[in-house]
C-alpha positions in Angstrom: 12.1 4.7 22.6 15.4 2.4 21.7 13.8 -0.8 21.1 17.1 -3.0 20.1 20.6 -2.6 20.1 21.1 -2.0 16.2 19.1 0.4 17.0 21.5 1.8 19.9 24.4 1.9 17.1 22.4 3.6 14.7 21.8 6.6 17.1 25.2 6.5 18.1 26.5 7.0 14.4 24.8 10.4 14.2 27.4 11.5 16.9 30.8 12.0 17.1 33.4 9.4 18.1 34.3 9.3 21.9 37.8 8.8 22.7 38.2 5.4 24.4 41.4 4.6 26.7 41.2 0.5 26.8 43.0 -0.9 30.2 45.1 -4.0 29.5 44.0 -4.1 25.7 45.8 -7.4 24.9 42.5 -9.0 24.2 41.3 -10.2 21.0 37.6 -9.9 21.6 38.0 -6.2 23.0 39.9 -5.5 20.2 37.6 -7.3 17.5 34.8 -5.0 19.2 36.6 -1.7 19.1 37.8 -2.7 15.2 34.1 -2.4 14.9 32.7 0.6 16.5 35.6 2.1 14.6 34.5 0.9 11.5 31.2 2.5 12.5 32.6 6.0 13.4 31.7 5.6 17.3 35.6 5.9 18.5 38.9 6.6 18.7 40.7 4.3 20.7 44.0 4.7 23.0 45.6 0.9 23.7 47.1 0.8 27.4 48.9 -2.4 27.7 51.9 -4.7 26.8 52.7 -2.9 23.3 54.0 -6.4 21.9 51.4 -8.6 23.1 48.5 -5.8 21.4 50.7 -5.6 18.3 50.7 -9.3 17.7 47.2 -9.7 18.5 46.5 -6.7 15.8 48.3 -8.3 13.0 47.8 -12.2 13.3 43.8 -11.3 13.4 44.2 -8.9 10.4 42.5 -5.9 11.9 44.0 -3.5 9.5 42.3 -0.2 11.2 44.0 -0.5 14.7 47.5 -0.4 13.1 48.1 2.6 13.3 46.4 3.4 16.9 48.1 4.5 19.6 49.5 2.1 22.2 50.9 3.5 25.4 53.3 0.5 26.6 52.4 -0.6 30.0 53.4 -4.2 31.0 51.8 -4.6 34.3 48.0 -4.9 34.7 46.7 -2.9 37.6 49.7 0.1 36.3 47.9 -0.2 32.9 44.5 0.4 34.5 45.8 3.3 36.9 47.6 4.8 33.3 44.2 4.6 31.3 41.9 6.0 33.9 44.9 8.8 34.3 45.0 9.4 30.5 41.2 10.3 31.1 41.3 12.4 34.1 43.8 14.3 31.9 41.3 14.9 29.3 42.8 12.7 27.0 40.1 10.2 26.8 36.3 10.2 27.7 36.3 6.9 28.3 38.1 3.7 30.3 37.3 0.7 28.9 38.4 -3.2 30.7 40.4 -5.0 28.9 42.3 -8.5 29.3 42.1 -8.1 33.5 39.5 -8.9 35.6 36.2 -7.0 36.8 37.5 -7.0 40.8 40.9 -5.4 39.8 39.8 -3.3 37.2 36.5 -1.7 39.1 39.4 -1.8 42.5 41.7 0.6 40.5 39.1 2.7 39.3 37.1 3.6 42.3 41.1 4.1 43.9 39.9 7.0 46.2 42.8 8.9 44.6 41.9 8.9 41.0 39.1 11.1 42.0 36.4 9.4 39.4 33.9 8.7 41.9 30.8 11.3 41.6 28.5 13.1 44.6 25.9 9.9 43.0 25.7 6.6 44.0 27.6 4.7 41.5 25.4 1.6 40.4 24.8 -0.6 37.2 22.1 -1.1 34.7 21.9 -4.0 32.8 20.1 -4.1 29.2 18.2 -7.2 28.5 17.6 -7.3 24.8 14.2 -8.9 24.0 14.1 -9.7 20.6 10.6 -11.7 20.6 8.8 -8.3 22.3 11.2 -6.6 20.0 12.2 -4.3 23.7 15.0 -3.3 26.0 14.4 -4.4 30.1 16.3 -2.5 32.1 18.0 -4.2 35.2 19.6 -2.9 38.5 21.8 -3.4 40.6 23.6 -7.2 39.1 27.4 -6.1 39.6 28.1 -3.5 42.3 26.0 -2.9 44.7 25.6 -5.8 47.1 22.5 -5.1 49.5 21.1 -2.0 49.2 19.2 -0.3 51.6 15.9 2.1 51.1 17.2 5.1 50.5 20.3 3.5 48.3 17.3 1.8 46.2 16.1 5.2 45.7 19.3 6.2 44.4 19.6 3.1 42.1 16.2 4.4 40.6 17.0 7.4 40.2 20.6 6.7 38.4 18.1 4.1 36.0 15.5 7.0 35.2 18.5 9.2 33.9 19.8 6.4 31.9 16.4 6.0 29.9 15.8 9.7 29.5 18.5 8.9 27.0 17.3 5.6 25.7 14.5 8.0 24.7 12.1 7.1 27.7 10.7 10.0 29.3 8.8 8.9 32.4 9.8 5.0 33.0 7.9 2.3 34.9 9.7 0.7 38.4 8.8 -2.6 39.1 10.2 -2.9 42.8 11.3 -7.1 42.7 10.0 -9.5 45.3 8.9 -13.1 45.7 5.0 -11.8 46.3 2.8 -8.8 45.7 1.7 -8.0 49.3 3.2 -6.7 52.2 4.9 -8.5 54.6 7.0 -7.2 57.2 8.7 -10.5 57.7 10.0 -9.9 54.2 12.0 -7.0 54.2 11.9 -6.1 49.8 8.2 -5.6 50.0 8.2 -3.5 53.0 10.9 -1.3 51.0 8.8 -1.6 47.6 6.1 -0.1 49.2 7.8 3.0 50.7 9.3 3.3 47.1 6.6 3.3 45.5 5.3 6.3 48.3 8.1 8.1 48.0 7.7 8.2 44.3 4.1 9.5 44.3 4.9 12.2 47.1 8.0 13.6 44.4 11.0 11.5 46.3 11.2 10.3 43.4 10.8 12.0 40.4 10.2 11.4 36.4 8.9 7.4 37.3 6.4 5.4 37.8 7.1 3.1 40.6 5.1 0.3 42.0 6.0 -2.6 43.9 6.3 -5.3 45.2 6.0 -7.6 42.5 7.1 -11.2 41.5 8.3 -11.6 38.0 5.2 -13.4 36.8 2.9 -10.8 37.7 5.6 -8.2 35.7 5.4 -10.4 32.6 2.4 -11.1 32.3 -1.1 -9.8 31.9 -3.1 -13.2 32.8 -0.8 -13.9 35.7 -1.7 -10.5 37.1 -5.3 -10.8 36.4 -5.1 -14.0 37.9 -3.9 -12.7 41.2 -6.4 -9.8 41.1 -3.0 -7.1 40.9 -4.3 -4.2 39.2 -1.9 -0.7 37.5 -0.1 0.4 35.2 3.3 -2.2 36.0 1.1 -5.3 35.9 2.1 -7.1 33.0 4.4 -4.2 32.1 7.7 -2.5 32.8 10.4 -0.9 31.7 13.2 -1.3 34.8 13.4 -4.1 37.5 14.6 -3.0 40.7 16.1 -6.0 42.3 16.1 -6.3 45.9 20.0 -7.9 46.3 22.5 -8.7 44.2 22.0 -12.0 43.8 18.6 -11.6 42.6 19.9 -9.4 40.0 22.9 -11.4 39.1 20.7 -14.6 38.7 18.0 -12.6 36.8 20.9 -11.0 34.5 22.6 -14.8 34.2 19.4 -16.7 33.4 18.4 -13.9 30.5 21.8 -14.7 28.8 22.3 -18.3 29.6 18.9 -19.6 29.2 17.3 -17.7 26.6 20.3 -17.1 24.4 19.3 -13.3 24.5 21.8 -10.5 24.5 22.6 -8.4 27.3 25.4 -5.8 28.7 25.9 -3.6 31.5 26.3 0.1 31.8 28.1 1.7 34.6 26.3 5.3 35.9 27.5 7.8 38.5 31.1 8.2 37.9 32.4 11.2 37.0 34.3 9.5 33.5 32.6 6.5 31.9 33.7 2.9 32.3 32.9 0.4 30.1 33.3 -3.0 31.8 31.8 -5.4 29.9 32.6 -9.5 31.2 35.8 -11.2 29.3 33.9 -13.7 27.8 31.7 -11.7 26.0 31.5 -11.2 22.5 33.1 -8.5 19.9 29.6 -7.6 19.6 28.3 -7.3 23.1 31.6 -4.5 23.4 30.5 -3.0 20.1 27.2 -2.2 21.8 28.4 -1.3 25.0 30.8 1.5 23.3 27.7 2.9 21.6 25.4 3.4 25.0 28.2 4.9 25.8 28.1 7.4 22.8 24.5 7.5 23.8 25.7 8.6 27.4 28.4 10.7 26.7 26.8 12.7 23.8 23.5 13.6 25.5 24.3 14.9 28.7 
């Protein structure tokens, strides 16, 4: 089991480098992040973009090893996103990574009905919650695209989590289906569909997972809140992926972890037939350093 994400970047050194196409890459914390994967063996970038805005970003912050990178010249935003994703549907790149453009216009050109990356899966995204105090990785879903889900999409944004851990090195992970209690309550919709979840999970619906639910965050965290509530199993006090019940819930939950604690966190994006890395604009060099190495992770285990 990944426990941290030096750990992630270790694992992804012992793989070849994945060839990157970066959409508007006139950003000097997406390329301070690439600089270092590169420096670490984990790519091989292509620059899509305004070629003298990336050039002058290159050589006023020194980074020597994107010099001689190739930068396909592409002044307009949304064209440079439709180039990149078109340089990897043409093999040339395994990757499309956002740049200097926001998440609406980058995830709108990429799920274009005509660029033909969407997948038979439901496309959803897992957030990693680095603990560094339990010295673990929480798994979060859905915080970015998928707005209110219904049952059998909740099934789906399982399912697209389990795969993800079978390659953070977690064989058979534990669901904890979010709500604000622990017993039914057909007035609250997210327990009725936690427990039909969890059903569907023991009957083989849903396969390689534990899943039990519903639960309120206490209960997941802790052993003497759960005791105190009298919630018994394997989940109480103990998870490995939280099921949200709405976006909101899994924005906030996603928000709070990075603004509050001060942990680190980034997002993966599952169910698309090439890889996007979309991590937000005003996260570090080192939040996109880690999110090129799941992707290693992702790309080099299938």
């Amino acid at each position: 089991m990944i426990r941290n994400f030096d750990e992630i970047i270790t694992l992804a050194q012992e793989h070849q480098p994945i060839r990157v196409a970066v959409a508007v890459a006139e950003d000097r914390s997406v390329l301070k992040g690439i600089e270092m994967a590169k420096e670490r063996g984990l790519v091989e970038p292509i620059f899509v973009g305004d070629r003298e805005k990336i050039s002058e970003i290159i050589e006023a912050e020194g980074f020597n090893l994107l010099a001689g990178d190739n930068i396909v010249h592409v002044a307009d935003e949304k064209q440079a996103c439709f180039k990149a994703i078109e340089i990897a549907r043409a093999g040339e790149a395994e990757a499309v990574m956002k740049g200097k453009i926001d998440s609406g216009t980058f995830m709108g050109s990429a799920l274009n009905r005509k660029m033909g990356i969407r997948g038979d899966r439901l496309l959803s995204c897992v957030a990693l919650l680095e603990d560094p105090q339990a010295n673990r990785i929480l798994y979060l879903t859905d915080p970015v695209l998928n707005l209110y889900p219904n049952l059998l999409e909740k099934a789906e944004l399982i399912k697209n989590a389990v795969e993800f851990l079978k390659v953070m090195g977690i064989p058979k992970p534990k669901v904890a289906v979010i709500s604000a209690v622990e017993l039914i309550n057909p007035n609250m919709p997210s327990t009725t569909d936690a427990a039909c979840l969890s059903k569907m999970a023991e009957r083989g619906q849903i396969s390689d997972a534990i899943v039990d639910g519903p639960f309120a965050l206490d209960t997941l965290f802790s052993h003497k809140a759960a005791s105190r509530k009298k919630i018994e199993g394997p989940l109480a006090g103990e998870v490995d992926i939280l099921l949200a019940p709405n976006i909101e819930t899994a924005n906030a939950i996603y928000k709070m972890w990075t603004h509050f604690t001060g942990y680190n966190a980034i997002g993966v994006s599952l169910g698309l037939n090439i890889q996007l890395i979309h991590l937000p604009r005003e996260s570090p060099p080192e939040a996109k350093l880690i999110g090129i190495a799941a992707t290693v992770l992702m790309l080099r285990n299938k």
